[in-house]
N, C-alpha and C positions, 0 to 999 in steps of 0.2 A: 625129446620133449621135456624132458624133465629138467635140462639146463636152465629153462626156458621159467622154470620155478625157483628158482638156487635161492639159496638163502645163505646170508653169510654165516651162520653156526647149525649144524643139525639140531635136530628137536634131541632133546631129552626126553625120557620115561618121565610121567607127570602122572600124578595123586589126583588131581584138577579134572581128567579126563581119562575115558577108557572103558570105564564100569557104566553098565543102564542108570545105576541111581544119578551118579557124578554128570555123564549126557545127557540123562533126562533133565535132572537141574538148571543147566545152563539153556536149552530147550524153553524150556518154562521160563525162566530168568529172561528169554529175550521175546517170549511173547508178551507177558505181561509190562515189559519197555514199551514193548511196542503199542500197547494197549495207552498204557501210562504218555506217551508222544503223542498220540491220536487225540486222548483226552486233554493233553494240558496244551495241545496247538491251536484246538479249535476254542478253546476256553479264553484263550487269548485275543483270539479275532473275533471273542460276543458271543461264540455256539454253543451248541452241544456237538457230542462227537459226530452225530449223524449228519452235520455241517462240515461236514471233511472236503477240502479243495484238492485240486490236483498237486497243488504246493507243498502239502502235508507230505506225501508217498515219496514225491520228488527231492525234499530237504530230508529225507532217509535212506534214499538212493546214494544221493552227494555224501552223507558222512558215510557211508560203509564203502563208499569207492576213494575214498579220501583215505580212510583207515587199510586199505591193501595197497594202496599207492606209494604210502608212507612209509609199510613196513619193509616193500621191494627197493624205494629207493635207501632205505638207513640198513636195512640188509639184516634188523634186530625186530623179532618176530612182535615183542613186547609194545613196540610204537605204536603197532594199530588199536592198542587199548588206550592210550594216550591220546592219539587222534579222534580216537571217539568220543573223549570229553573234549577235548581242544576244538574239533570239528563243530562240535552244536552252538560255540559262541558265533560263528558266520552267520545265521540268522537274525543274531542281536545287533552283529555289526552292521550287518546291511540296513536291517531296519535303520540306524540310528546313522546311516549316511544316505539313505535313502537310495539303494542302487538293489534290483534286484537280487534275489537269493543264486540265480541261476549264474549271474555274471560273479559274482563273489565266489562259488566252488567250482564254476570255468579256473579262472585267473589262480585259485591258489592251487588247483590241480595243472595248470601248467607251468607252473614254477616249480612245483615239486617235478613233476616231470622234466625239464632242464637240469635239475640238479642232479637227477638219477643217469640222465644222458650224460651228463658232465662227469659223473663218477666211475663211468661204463657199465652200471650196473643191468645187467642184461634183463631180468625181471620188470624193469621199470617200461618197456614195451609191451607187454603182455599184458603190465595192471594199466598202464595210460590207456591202451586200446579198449580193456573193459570199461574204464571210464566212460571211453568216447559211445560205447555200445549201450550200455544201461543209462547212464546219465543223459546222454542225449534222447534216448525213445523218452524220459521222463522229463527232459525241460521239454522237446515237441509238445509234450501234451499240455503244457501250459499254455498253449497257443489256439486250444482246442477249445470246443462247445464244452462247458463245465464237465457234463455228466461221462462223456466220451472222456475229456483229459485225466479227470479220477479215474477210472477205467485202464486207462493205456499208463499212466503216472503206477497205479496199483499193479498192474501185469507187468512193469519193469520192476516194481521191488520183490514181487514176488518170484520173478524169473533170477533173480540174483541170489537168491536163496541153491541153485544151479550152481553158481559159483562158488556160492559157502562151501556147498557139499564137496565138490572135487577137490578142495583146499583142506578140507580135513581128512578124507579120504588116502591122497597123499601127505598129507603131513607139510605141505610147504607154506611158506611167506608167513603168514598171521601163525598165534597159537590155537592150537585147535579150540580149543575153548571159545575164542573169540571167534571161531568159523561157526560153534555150536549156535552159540548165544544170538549170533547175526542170522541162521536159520529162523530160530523161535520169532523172530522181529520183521526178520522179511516176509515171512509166511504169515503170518498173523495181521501185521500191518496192512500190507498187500493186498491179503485176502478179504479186509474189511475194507478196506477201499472197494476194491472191485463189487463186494457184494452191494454196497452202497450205490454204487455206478449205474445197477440194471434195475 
């Protein structure tokens, strides 16, 4: 099972993570993103946070599955902190081509997946498939009655927080830290979606 995770360099001992304070930090650090994402997406569409769409949960799905995608197929654990800023301009692109969010991190998750097949990077089937598993329950729900799509959009980011964990756990693909960080955001995010939902 664990080829199935390979990275191209083992992890190193890190400063960054390990200790309650240094996990707790990054923990914190990624709920309060996620707080900070909630508030500055709906601010943007005219709201307030409590105006959260199923698009919100769903365009936090797509960068965190974009961001393990990326670092199975470059095989360099460090990409996925890179793709997570890289990733949030797809929003602004799409807007500004006018093509949904959902078809814009389809398309570059299967380019990136081509390239990972093309490299034979055997990790790059494991994260495409999680793609297809979180990313797809969370574009479905854009299809859905508003309240039901926050709902199911919110229960796939927070279910991916699942995947954080066995990612830091084992220590593969992402750095831990960025497994940490992406907990605090899933769970948080997620869970104010959903509470919103019902």
């Amino acid at each position: 099972m664990t080829e199935t995770f390979e990275t191209a360099a083992a992890a190193r001992p890190s400063r960054w993570t390990g200790t309650w304070p240094t996990n707790t930090a990054w923990l914190v650090l990624g709920a309060v993103t996620g707080v900070g994402l909630l508030i500055g997406g709906t601010a943007i569409a005219g709201g307030g946070w409590q105006d959260a769409v199923a698009e919100d949960p769903a365009t936090a799905v797509g960068v965190a599955a974009l961001c393990y995608l990326a670092a199975a197929v470059t095989g360099v654990r460090w990409t996925a902190w890179l793709v997570a800023l890289l990733a949030s301009a797809i929003p602004v692109a799409s807007e500004l081509l006018d093509t949904p969010r959902w078809i814009a991190f389809t398309l570059v998750g299967a380019v990136l997946t081509g390239i990972g097949i093309a490299r034979g990077r055997r990790t790059t089937w494991v994260q495409a498939a999680a793609m297809v598993g979180f990313f797809g329950a969370a574009t479905a729900a854009l299809f859905l009655e508003p309240r039901t799509g926050l709902a199911l959009a919110g229960l796939a980011l927070a279910a991916h927080a699942v995947w954080d964990v066995l990612h830091y756990r084992r220590d593969v693909v992402v750095n831990r830290s960025l497994a940490l960080w992406c907990i605090g955001l899933d769970l948080t995010l997620g869970g104010i979606c959903v509470a919103l939902a019902l």
